[in-house]
C-alpha positions in Angstrom: -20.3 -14.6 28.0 -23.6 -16.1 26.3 -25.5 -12.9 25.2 -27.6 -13.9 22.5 -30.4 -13.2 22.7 -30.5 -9.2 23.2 -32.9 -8.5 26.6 -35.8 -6.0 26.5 -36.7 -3.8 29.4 -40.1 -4.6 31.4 -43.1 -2.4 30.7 -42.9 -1.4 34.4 -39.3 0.1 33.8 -40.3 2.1 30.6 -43.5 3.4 32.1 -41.0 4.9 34.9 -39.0 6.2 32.5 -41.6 7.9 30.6 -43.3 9.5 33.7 -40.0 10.9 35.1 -39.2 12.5 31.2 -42.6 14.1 31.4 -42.3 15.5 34.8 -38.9 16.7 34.1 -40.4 18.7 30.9 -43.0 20.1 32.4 -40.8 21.9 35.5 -38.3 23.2 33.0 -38.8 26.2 31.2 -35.7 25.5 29.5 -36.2 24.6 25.6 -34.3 21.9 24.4 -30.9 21.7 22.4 -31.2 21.9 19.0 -28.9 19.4 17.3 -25.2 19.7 15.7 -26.4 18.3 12.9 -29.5 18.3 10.4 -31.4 15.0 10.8 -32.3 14.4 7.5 -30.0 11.3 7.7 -31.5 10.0 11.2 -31.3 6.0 11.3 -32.1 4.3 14.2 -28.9 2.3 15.3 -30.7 0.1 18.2 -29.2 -3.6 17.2 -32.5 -5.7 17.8 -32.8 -9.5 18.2 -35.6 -11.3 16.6 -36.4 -14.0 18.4 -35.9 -17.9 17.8 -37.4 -20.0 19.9 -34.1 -22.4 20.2 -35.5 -24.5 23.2 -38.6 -25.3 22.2 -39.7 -28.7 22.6 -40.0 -29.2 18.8 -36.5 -28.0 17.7 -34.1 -30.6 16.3 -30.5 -29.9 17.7 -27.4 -31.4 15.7 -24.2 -32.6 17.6 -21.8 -32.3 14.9 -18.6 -33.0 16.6 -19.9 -35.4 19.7 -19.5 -33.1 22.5 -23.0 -33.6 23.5 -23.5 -29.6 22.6 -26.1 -29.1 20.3 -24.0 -27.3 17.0 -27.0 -26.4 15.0 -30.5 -26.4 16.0 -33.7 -26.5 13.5 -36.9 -24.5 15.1 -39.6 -25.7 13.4 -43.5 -24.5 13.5 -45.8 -26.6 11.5 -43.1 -28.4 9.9 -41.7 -25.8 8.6 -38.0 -24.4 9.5 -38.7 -21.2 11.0 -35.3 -20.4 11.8 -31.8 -22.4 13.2 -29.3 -21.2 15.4 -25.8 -22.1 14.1 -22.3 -22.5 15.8 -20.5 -22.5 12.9 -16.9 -23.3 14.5 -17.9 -25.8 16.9 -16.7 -23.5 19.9 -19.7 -23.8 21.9 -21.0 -20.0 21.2 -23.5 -19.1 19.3 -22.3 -17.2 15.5 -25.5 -17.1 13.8 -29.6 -17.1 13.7 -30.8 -17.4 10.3 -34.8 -16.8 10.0 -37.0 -18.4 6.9 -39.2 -17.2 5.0 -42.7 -19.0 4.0 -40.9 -20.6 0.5 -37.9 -21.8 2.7 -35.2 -18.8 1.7 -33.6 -17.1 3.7 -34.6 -13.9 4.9 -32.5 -12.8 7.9 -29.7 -13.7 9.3 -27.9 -12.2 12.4 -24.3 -12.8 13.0 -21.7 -12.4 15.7 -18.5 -12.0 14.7 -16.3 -10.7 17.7 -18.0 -14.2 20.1 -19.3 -11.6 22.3 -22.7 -12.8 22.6 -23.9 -9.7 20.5 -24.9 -9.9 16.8 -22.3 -7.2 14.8 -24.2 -7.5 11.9 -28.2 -8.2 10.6 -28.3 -9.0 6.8 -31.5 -8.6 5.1 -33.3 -11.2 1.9 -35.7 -10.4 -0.2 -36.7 -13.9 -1.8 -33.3 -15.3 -0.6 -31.3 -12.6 -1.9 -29.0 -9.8 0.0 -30.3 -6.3 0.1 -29.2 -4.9 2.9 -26.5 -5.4 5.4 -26.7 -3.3 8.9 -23.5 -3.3 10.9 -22.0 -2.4 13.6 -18.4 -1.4 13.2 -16.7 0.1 16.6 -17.6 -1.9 19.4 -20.3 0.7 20.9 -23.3 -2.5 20.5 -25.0 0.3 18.1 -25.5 0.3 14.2 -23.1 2.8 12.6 -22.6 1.2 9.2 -25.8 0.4 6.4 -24.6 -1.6 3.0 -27.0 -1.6 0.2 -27.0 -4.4 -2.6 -28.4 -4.6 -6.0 -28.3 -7.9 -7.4 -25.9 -8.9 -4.7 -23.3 -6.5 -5.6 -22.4 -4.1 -3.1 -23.8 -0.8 -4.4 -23.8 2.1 -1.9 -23.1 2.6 2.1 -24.4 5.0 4.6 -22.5 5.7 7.4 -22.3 7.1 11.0 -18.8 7.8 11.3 -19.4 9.5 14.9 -22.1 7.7 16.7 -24.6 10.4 16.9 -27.3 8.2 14.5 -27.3 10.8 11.6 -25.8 9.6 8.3 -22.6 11.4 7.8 -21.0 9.7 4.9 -21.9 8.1 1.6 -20.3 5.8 -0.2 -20.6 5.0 -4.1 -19.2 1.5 -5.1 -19.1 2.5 -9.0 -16.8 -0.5 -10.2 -18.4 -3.9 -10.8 -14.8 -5.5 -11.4 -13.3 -4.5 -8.2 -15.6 -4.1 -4.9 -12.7 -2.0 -3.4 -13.2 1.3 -5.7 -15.7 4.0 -4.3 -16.5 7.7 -4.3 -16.6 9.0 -1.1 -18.2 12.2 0.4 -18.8 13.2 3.3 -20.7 16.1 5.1 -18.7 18.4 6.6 -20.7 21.3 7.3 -23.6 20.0 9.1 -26.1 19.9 7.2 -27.6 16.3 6.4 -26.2 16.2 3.0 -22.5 15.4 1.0 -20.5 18.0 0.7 -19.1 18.6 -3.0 -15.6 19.2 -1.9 -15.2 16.6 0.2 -15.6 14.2 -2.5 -12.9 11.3 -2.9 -12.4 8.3 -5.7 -10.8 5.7 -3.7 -9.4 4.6 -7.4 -8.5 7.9 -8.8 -4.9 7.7 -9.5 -3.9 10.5 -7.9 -5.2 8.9 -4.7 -3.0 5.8 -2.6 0.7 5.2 -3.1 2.8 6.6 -5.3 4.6 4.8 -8.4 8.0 3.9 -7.5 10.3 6.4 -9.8 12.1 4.8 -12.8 15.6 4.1 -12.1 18.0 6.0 -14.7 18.9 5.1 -18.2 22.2 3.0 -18.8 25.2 6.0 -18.8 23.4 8.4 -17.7 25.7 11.2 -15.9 27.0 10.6 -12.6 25.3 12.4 -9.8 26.3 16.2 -8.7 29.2 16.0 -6.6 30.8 13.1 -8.2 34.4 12.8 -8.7 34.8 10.2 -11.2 35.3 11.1 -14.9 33.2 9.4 -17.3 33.9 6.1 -18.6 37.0 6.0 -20.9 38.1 9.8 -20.2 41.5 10.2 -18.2 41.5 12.2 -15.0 42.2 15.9 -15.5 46.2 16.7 -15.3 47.3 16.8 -11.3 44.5 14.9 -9.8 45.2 11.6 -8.1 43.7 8.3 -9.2 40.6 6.9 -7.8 39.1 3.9 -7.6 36.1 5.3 -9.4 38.3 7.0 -12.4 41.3 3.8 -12.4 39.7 0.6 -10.8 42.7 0.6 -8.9 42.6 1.4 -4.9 45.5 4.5 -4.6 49.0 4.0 -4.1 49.4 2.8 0.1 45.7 2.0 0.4 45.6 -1.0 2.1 42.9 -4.0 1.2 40.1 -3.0 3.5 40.0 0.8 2.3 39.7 -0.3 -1.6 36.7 -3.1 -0.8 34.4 -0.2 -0.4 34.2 3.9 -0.2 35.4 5.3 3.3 31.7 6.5 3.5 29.7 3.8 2.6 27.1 2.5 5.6 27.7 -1.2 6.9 24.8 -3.5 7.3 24.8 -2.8 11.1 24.3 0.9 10.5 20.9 0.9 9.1 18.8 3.9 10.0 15.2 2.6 11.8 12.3 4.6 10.8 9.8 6.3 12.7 
């Protein structure tokens, strides 16, 4: 399942490749597609691996739990930490490579979070602190997902919400006391930019679920279609008692019929919902 590192294809294989894409242009008078979308917000989603020379002879690996599998290993060049490859729940699988920079902070640090030998997201330092996070978000091994932070606070996102590398929604984290409130817009129309309709505040209050309705004021009227006379008022001339208007269950009723309304639902009788 080991995966980590990403491979790279041979300079043989790409010459190929090239050659055959130039032959096939050249035969075809056929112009090119033109695509759905404006590029403007191209991003390249390739997930690359920088690489971390793990088995060098000079690396110092750590067996933390005595299973004779090194846990976290220190690559060093002139004795400095270059990088260190982390299992972080003792699993035996790679979850991290965090790279160094000259002062000793941290500068990069790719992470796998799904154990499928693949990192699912690259977080970038500057001086050992987060500016920008690329991830990958639906499983397709390609970046659809770019977080950028300002004084490590999550400030805005770019997103590819349909894998075809062009920037397709923009988020605006406006709220510094709660990281889940954004404006969200999207672009709709195809043309590399937000659309000003399309524009959502995740913490607008008309936006989410609704508040619960207030239940009714003590003696308020009963509800249309009710039988029962208010409280202290006799029932009208002719009319046969209740146990709503008397709190007495009507003449002949027998015990089970006055513990509760002919209509009311028993516990088993619950409706499911869809």
């Amino acid at each position: 399942m080991m995966r980590f590192p990403l491979t790279w294809p041979s300079p043989r294989c790409s010459l190929v490749a090239l050659m055959t894409a130039a032959v096939a242009a050249c035969g075809s008078s056929t112009p090119a597609p033109t695509r759905a979308k404006s590029a403007t917000g191209e991003r390249d989603t390739t997930i690359v691996h920088e690489p971390c020379e793990k088995d060098s002879p000079s690396a110092e690996k750590v067996d933390v739990n005595g299973d004779r599998v090194p846990d976290i290993i220190h690559v060093k060049r002139d004795g400095r930490e270059v990088c260190r490859v982390v299992d972080l729940n003792l699993d035996g699988a790679i979850d991290a490579f965090i790279y160094y920079d000259a002062a000793g902070l941290e500068r990069r640090r790719e992470s796998d979070f799904d154990r499928d030998g693949r990192a699912d997201e690259i977080a970038h330092y500057e001086r050992g602190v987060i500016v920008l996070k690329e991830r990958e978000t639906n499983f397709d091994d390609k970046l659809d997902t770019w977080d950028h932070y300002e004084g490590q606070r999550l400030l805005r996102r770019e997103r590819d919400s349909d894998g075809d590398g062009i920037i397709d929604q923009w988020w605006q984290f406006n709220n510094p006391n709660d990281a889940k409130c954004a404006i969200v817009a999207t672009d709709q129309n195809a043309d590399g930019k937000p659309d000003p309709n399309s524009v959502v505040d995740l913490c607008a209050e008309s936006y989410g679920t609704p508040r619960a309705a207030a239940p009714p004021p003590g003696g308020a009227a009963p509800p249309p279609g009710s039988t029962a006379p208010p409280a202290g008022q006799a029932p009208p001339a002719g009319a046969e008692p209740t146990s709503a208007g008397t709190g007495a269950a009507p003449t002949g009723a027998s015990p089970a019929s006055s513990a509760a309304p002919a209509d009311a639902a028993s516990p088993n009788a619950a409706t499911k919902g869809p």
